[in-house]
Structure formats: structure tokens, C-alpha cells
C-alpha positions as CSV (number, residue, x, y, z in Angstrom):
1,X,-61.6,33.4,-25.5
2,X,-64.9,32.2,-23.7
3,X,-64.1,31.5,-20.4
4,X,-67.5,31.2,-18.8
5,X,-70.6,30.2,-19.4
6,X,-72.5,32.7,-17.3
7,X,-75.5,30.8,-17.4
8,X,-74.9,27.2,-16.1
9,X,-71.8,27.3,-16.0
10,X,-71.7,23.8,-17.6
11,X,-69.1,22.7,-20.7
12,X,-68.1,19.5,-21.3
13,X,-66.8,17.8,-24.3
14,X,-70.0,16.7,-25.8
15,X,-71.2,20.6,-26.5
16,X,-68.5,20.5,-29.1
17,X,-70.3,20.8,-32.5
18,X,-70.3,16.9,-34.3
19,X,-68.5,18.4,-37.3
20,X,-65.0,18.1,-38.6
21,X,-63.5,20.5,-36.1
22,X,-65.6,20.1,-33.6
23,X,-64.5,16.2,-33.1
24,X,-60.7,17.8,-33.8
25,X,-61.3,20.2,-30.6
26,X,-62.5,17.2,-28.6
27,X,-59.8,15.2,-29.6
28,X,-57.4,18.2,-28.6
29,X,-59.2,18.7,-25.1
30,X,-59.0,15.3,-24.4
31,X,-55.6,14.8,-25.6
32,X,-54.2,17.8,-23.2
33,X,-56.0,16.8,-20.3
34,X,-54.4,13.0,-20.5
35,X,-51.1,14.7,-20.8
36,X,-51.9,17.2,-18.2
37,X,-52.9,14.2,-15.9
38,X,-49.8,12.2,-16.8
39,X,-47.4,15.5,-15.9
40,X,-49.7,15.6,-12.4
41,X,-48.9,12.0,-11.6
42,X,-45.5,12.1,-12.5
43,X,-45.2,14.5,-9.6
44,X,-47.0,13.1,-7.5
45,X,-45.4,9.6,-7.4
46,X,-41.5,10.5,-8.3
47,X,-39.9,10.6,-5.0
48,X,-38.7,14.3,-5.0
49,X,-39.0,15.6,-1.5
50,X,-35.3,16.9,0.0
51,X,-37.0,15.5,3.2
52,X,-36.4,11.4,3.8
53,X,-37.7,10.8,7.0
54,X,-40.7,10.8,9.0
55,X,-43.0,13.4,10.8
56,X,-45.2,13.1,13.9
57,X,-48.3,12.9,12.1
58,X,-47.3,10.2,10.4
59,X,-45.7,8.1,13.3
60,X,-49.1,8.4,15.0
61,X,-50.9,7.0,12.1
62,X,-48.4,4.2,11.6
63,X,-49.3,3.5,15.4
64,X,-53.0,3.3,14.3
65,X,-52.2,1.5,11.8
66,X,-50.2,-1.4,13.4
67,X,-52.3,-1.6,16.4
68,X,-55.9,-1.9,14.2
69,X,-53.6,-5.0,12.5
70,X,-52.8,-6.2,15.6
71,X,-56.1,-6.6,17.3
72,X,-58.4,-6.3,14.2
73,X,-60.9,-3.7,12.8
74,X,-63.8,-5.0,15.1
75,X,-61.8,-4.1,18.1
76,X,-61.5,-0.6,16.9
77,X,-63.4,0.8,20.3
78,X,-60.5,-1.0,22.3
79,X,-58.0,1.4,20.3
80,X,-60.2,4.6,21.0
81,X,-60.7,3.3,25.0
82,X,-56.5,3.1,24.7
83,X,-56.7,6.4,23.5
84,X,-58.8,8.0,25.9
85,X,-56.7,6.1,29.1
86,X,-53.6,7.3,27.7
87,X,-54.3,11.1,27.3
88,X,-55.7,11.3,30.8
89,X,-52.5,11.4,31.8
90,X,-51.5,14.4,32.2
91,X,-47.6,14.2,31.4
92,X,-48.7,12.8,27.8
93,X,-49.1,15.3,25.1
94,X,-51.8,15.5,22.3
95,X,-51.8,13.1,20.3
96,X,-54.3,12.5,16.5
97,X,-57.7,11.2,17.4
98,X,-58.2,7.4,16.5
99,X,-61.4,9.2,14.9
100,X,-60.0,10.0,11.8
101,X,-60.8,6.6,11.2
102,X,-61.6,6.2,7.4
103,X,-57.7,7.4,6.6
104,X,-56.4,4.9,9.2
105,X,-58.8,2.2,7.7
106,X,-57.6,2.6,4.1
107,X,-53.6,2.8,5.3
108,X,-54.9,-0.8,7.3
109,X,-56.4,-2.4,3.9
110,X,-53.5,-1.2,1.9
111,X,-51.0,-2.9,3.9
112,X,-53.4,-6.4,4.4
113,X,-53.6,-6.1,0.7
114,X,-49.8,-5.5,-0.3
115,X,-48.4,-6.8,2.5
116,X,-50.8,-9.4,4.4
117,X,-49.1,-10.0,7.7
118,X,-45.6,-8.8,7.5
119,X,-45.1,-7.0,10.8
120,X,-44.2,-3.5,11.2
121,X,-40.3,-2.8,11.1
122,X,-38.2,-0.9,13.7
123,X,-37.8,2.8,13.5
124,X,-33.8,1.6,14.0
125,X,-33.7,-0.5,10.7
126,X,-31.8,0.8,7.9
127,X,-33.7,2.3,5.2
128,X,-36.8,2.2,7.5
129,X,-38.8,4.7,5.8
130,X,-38.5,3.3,2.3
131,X,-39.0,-0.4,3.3
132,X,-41.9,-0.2,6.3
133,X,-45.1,-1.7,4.7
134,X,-47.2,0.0,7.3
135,X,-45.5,3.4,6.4
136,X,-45.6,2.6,3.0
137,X,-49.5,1.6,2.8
138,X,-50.3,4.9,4.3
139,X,-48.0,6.5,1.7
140,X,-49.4,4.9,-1.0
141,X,-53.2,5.9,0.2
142,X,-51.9,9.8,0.2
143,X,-50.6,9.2,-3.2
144,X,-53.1,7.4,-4.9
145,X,-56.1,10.1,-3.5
146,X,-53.6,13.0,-4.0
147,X,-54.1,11.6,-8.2
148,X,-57.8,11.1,-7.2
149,X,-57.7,14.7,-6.4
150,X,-56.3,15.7,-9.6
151,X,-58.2,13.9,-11.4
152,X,-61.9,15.5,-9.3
153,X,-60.4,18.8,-10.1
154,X,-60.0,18.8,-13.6
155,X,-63.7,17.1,-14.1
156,X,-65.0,19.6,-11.7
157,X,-64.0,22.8,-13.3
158,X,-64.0,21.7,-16.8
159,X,-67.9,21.1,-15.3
160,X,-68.4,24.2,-13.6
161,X,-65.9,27.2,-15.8
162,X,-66.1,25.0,-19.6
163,X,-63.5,22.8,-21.1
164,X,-60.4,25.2,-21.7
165,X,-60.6,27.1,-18.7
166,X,-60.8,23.4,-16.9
167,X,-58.0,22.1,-18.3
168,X,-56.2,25.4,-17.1
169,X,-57.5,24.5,-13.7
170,X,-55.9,20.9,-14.1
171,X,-52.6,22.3,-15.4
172,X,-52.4,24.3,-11.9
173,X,-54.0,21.9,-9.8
174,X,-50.8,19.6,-11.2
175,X,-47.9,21.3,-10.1
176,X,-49.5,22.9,-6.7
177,X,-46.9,22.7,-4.5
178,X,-48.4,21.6,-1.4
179,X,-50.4,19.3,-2.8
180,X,-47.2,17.6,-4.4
181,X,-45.5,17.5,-1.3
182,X,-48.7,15.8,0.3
183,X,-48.8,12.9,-2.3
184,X,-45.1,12.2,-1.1
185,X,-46.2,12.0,2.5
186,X,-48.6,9.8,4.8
187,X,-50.1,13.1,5.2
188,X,-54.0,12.8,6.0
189,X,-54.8,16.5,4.5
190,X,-54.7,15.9,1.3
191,X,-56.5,12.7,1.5
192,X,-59.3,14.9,3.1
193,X,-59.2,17.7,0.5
194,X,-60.6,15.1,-2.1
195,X,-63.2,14.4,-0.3
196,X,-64.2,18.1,0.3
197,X,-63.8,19.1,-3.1
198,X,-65.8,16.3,-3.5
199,X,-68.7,17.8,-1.4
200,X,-68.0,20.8,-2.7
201,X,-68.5,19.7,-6.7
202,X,-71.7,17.4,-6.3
203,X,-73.5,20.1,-4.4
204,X,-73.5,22.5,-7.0
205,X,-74.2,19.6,-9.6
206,X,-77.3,19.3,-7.3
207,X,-78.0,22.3,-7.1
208,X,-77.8,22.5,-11.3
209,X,-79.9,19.3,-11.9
210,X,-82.2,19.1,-8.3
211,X,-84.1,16.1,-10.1
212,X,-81.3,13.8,-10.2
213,X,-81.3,11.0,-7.8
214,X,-77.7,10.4,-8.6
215,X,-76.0,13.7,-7.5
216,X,-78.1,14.1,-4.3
217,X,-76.9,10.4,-3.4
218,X,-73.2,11.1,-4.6
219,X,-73.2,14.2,-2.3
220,X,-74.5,12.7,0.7
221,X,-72.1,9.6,0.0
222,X,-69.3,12.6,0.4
223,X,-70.6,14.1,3.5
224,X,-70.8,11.0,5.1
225,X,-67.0,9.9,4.3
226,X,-65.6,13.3,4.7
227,X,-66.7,13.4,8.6
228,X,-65.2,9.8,8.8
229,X,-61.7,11.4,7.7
230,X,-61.0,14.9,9.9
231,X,-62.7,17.1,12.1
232,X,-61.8,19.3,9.5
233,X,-65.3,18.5,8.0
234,X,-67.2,20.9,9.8
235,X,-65.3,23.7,8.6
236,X,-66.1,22.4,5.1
237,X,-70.4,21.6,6.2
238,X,-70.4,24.9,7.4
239,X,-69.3,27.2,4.2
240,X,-71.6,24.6,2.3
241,X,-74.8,25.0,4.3
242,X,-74.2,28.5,4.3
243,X,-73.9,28.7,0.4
244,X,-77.3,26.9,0.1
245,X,-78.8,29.7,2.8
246,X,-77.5,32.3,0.3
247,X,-78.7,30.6,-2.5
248,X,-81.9,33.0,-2.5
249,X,-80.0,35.9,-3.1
250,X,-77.0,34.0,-5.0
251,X,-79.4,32.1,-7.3
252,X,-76.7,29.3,-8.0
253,X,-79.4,26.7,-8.7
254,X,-82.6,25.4,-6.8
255,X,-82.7,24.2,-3.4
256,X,-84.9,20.8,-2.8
257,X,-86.0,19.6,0.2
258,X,-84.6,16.2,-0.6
259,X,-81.2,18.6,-1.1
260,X,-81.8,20.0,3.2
261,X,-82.6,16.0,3.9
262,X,-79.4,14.9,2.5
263,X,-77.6,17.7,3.8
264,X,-78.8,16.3,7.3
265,X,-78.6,12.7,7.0
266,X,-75.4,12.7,5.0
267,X,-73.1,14.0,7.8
268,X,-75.3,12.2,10.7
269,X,-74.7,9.0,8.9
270,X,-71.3,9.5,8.8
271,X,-71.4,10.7,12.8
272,X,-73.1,7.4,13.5
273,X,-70.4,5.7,11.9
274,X,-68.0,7.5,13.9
275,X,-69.7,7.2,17.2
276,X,-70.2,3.1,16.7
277,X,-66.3,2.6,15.7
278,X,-64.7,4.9,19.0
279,X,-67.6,2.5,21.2
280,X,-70.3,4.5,22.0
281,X,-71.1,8.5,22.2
282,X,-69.5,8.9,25.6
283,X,-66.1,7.9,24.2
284,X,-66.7,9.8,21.3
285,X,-67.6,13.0,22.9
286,X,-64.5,12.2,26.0
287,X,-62.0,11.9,22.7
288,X,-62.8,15.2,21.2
289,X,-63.0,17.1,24.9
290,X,-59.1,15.6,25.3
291,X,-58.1,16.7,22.0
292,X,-59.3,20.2,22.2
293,X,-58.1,20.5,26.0
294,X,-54.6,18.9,25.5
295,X,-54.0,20.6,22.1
296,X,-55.0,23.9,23.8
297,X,-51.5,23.4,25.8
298,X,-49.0,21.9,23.1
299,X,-45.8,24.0,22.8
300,X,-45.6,22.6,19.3
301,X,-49.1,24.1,18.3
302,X,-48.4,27.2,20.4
303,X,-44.9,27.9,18.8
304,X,-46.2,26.8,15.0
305,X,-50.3,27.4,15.4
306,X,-50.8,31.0,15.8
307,X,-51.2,33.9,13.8
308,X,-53.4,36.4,12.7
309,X,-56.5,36.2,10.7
310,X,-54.9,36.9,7.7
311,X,-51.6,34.3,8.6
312,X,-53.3,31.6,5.8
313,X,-53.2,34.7,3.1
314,X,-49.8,35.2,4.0
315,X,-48.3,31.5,4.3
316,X,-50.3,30.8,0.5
317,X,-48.3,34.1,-0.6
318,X,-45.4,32.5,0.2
319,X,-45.5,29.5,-1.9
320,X,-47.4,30.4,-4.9
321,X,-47.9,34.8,-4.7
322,X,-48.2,34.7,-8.8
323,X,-51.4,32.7,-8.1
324,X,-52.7,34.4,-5.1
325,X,-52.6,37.5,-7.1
326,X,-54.0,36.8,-10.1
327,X,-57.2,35.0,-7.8
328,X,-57.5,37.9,-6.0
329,X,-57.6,40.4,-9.5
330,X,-60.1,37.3,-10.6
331,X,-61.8,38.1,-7.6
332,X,-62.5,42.0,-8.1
333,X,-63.0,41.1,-12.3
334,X,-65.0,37.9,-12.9
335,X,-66.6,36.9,-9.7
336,X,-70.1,39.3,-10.4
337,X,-70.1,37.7,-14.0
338,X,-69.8,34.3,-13.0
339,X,-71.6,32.2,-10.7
340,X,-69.4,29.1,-10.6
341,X,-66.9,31.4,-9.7
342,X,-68.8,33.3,-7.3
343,X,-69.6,29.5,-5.6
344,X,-66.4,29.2,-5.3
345,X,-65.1,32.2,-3.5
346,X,-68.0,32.2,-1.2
347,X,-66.0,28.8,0.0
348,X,-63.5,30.2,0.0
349,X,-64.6,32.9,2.1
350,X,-67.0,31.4,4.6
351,X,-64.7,28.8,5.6
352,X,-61.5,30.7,5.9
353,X,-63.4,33.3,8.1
354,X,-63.9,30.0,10.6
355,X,-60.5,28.2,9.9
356,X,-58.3,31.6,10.9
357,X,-59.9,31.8,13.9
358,X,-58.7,28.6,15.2
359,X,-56.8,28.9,18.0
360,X,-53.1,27.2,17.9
361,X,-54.8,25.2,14.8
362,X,-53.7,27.3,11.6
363,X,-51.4,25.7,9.4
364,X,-50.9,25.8,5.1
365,X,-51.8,22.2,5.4
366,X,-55.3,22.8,6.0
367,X,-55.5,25.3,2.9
368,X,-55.4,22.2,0.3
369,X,-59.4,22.4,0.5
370,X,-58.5,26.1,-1.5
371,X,-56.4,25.3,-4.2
372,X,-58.9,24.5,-6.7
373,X,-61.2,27.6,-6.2
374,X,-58.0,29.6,-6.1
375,X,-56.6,28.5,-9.2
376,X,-60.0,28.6,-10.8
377,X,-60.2,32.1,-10.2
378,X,-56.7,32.3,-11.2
379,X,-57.1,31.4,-14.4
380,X,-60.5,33.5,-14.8
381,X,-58.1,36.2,-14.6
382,X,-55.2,35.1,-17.3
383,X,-58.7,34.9,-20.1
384,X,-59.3,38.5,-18.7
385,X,-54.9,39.0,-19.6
386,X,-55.2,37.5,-22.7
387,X,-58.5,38.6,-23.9
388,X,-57.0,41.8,-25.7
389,X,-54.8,39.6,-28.2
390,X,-58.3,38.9,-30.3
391,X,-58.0,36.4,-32.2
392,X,-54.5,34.7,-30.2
393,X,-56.1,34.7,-26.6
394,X,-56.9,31.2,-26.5
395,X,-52.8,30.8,-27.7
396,X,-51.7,33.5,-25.1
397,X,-53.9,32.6,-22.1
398,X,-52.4,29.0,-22.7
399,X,-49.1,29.8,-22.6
400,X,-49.2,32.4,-19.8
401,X,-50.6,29.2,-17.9
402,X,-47.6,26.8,-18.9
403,X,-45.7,29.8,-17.8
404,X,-47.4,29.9,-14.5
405,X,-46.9,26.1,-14.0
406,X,-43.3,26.2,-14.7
407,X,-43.3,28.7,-12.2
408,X,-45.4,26.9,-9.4
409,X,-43.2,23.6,-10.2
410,X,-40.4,25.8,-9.4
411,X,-41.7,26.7,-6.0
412,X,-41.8,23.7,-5.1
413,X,-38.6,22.7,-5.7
414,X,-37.1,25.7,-3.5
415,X,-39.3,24.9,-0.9
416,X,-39.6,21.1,-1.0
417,X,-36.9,19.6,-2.8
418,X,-33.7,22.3,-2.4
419,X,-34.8,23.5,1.3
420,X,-36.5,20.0,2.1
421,X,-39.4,21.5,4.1
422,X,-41.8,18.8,6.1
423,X,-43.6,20.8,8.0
424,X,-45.7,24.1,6.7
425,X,-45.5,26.4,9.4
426,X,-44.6,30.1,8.6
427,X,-41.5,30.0,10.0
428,X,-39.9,27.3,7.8
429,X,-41.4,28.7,4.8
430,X,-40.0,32.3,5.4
431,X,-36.4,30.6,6.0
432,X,-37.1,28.7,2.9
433,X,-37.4,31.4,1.0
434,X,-34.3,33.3,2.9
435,X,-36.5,36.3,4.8
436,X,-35.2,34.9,7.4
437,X,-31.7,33.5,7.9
């Protein structure tokens, strides 16, 4: 079974041969990856969750949300200003930045679009969180980028491992647990890890074709809307400038100096952007010296926050340990004969080493910009499994991967649908799982 291709690392449908069976294995690979996609979506828009309510995230993005369609998207710096007079108070607690503007803009053309002017409904109504169209417009947004995500990662690593091993990927990447339980929420992380993995794709298609106009533009588009979402992004900038640093020793493709330009003017643009819509750079900079002050002395994020470096390892064990193992025996088996995989775990790595030392800011959430690098990995390591049944490992590795997604799909329902978990702190995930009572 050819996992790799050590080389490039590039497979996509068109290098099956034009013959008979090569247009039969196209028509298979295409065939499993609608169905895979259709399984993915299924999951992501059946309303599953044991949880019916609404958290604080999302009650503070609803607020954005209704008061951005109350005074209009030009007034946006009147929201930020309302912001900044309201935290320095100091009885109030943290609250979300109104910075993680492109999220709240989308949830605010959703509901003009859907919904035009109804107004917002009471918290009080009956069947409030089913009926709210501002709640539902942001809902809709996590769902409808939580099936963008699935459909990035299965392009992305059939790009990057080869077709079979992609549509592995994709098979995971449907049933991931958290990332189910995000599509069913107006949750803004997985609407972010799309637009890292994003990033994270078109920089190594740069990096594979540096003459092409059209990945250097489509990775600086990314950069630029992934600082409009989180501050999350600079996590994610970060592990990628780093990989291009390393790239001399790594040797994952050639870095241009038009590739360093966009890498600059990518994320500035998107700064700029940020800077013009809070009303100017002193609000901007007086909004993130709040949050990080205020959030410094929330009992929620000291109670649920914390944790060691290796807390993330630990909370992803958790909720999918089959997969976590077999990326970490990927890890230690295919990583030094693979540089798509070795891209990917130096992510992986250079990111999490900033991420887990966070103070009061760790949380499984914020390990959605992982799950395709894990499972990709993952499934490295089921080819290296199945590779001793000859002539069956293509058969073997693909059913030890259904296997594996009945398994993940089943993890989800103990933590998501039987225990109706919201929140992904450790604590509700060890009680989910009955270590603690």
C-alpha cells in the first residue's frame, strides 16, 4: 500500500493512469470521498448534542451580533468604544473581544440574509434556542465552515499524503468528535480552524509550486482573514514562520521572497483591517491590554484554564486515545520518510510548545487547529499496520480505518450526546468518561 509519495508529496486523481482501471480507481476515489463527505455532513448538521441550551461564548456573540444589527456595521468602533467603557469597570468580568470581528460579521449577514429585520428574541421565550434567528445565524455559520473544514481537509491531504491515504484523513476528519460538537454550536473555534488549516495547506502548496501567483495570493488571502477571526492567529503565524525558517534544513520546498512579502503583508493587512473596524490603534491596543488583564483574574479561566504543559496531550487522550496513539507511533515510524508528514508535526509541535504555555488559556477547543495533522499521521501508521498483509493492505488499512471511525463516532456519543458535555475542560471530560464520579 503506497502511502506516501516521499518526493512531493503530491497525488491527486489525475496521476491515475487513463486506462480502463485507472478511470475505475478514479471513479472509486471519487465515489468514497462524496460518501465520506455526505457521512461528515450528516453529523455535522443532525442535531445530536445531549446539550440544548446555550453557553457564554455564545451569548456574548449573539450580543455582538444584535448590537452590530442594531446600529449597523459602519458603527462597528461605537461597539469596540462600548466595549472598552464597559470593562473598565472593575466589577465586570472578561468578556470576548468585539475583535473577533470576521465571525461576528458573518453570524450578522447570515441573519440579514435569513432573517432581514426580525429582532432578537428573549432568553425567557419558549424554545428560545431553537427559534432565535440571531442564535441561529451564528449556528448556521459554525455549521456551514465546520463542512468547509471537512471538505479543506480531505483536498489537503489527499494533496499533500496521495489519494487513499486522503480519503483516510477525510474518513477521520468526519467523525472527530470535537469538531462534531462544534458544527452544533455558535462556537467561533472551529470556524477559526478552517481558516488555519487553510494557512497551513496553501503555504506548503507555495512552497511546492513558488512560481504560482495563485497560491502565494490564496495564502496571504488566509492570513489576512485568519487574524480577522481570533487572536488565536498568532499561535498559528508563529509555527508557520518558523517552518519556513527551518525550511533550509527541512527542505519542504523553496522559499521566495515574494513567499517572506506575503508572509508580511498578509497578516498586516488583516491588522489594518482590525485596527480600522475597533476605531483606531489606541482602542485596538486598550481592547487587548483589558482582555489579557481581566482574563488574568477570571475564576472561570482559573478553575477550567490551567494545567500542565502536557494538559492538551492529556484532554485529546481523553476523547480519541486510539488516534493519539497511533499519531504518536506515526510519529516515531513515518515522520523521517515523509516530508508532508514531517510539515505537519512540526505544527504540530511549534505551536503546542506556545499554546501550553498559556496561562488560564488552555482548553481542547483550541486543539481543532490539530486534528488534521493528527489524523494524518494516524493513518500513516494504520499503512505501516496493514502493510504486512501484501497484497490485502489497501483492504485491511481501509477497514482498520472504518473501524477507527466507528470508534471515534462512538466517543462522541459518550461524551457529547449520552453525557451532554458543552464545555471541554478536563474536568467534564474525566466525569464523562467516569474517572471521576
Amino acid at each position: 500500500m503506497k502511502l506516501i509519495e516521499p518526493e512531493s508529496g503530491i497525488v491527486d486523481a489525475s496521476s491515475f493512469p487513463t486506462n480502463g482501471h485507472g478511470r475505475k480507481m478514479q471513479w472509486l476515489a471519487w465515489s468514497t470521498a462524496l460518501l465520506i463527505m455526505a457521512v461528515g455532513i450528516f453529523l455535522r448538521l443532525q442535531p445530536s448534542a445531549g446539550f440544548k441550551g446555550f453557553g457564554f461564548d455564545e451569548a456574548l456573540y449573539r450580543e455582538y451580533v444584535i448590537k452590530v444589527d442594531a446600529v449597523g456595521l459602519e458603527n462597528y468602533p461605537a461597539i469596540c468604544q462600548n466595549y472598552i467603557d464597559e470593562q473598565r469597570r472593575p466589577e465586570i468580568m472578561a468578556k470576548l473581544p468585539p475583535t473577533r470581528f470576521l465571525y461576528i460579521a458573518c453570524g450578522w449577514a447570515w441573519k440579514r440574509a435569513q432573517f432581514g429585520d426580525a429582532p432578537a428574541l428573549s432568553a425567557r421565550t419558549p424554545g428560545f434556542v431553537q427559534t432565535d434567528p440571531v442564535l441561529l445565524s451564528l449556528d448556521h455559520v459554525s455549521a456551514l465552515f465546520a463542512v468547509l473544514l471537512l471538505g479543506l481537509s480531505g483536498i489537503a491531504a489527499c494533496r499533500m499524503l496521495g489519494v487513499w491515504p486522503g480519503l483516510g484523513v477525510l474518513a477521520l476528519m468526519s467523525v472527530a468528535p470535537t469538531a462534531v460538537h462544534m458544527a452544533q454550536h455558535a462556537l467561533i473555534d472551529g470556524f477559526f480552524a478552517f481558516f488555519a488549516l487553510l494557512s497551513l495547506w496553501t503555504l506548503w502548496e507555495v512552497l511546492q509550486h513558488p512560481g504560482r501567483t495563485g497560491w502565494l495570493a490564496a495564502h496571504g488571502v488566509a492570513l489576512a482573514l485568519m487574524v480577522l477571526v481570533k487572536e488565536n492567529a498568532f499561535f498559528v503565524f508563529v509555527a508557520l514562520a518558523a517552518i519556513v525558517g527551518l525550511n533550509r534544513w527541512a527542505r519542504f520546498g523553496i522559499v521566495t521572497s515574494r513567499l517572506l512579502l506575503v508572509m508580511i503583508v498578509g497578516p498586516l493587512a488583516g491588522l489594518t483591517i482590525l485596527v480600522w473596524v475597533a476605531g483606531g490603534a489606541g482602542p485596538f491596543i486598550e481592547i487587548y491590554k483589558l482582555l489579557v488583564s481581566k482574563a488574568q483574574n477570571l475564576q472561570y479561566a482559573i478553575m477550567t484554564g490551567d494545567g500542565p504543559w502536557y494538559r492538551y496531550l492529556v484532554d485529546i487522550m481523553l476523547v480519541s486515545p486510539i488516534v493519539l496513539c497511533l499519531a504518536i507511533g506515526g510519529f516515531f515510524t513515518s515522520v523521517k520518510e515523509s516530508r508532508p508528514l514531517l510539515y505537519l508535526t512540526l505544527f504540530i509541535g511549534i505551536s503546542y510548545l506556545i499554546m501550553c504555555n498559556v496561562r488560564f488559556g488552555m482548553n481542547l477547543r483550541y486543539a481543532s487547529i490539530w486534528d488534521l495533522p493528527l489524523r494524518a499521521l494516524a493513518v500513516a501508521q494504520i499503512g505501516l499496520l496493514a502493510r504486512p498483509f501484501g497484497k490485502h493492505a489497501t483492504l485491511v488499512a481501509a477497514l482498520l480505518v472504518c473501524a477507527l471511525c466507528a470508534y471515534e463516532f462512538r466517543q462522541f456519543g459518550i461524551f457529547f450526546k449520552d453525557f451532554g458535555l458543552y464545555e471541554l475542560a478536563s474536568e467534564g471530560l474525566l466525569r464523562a468518561v467516569k474517572i471521576l464520579k
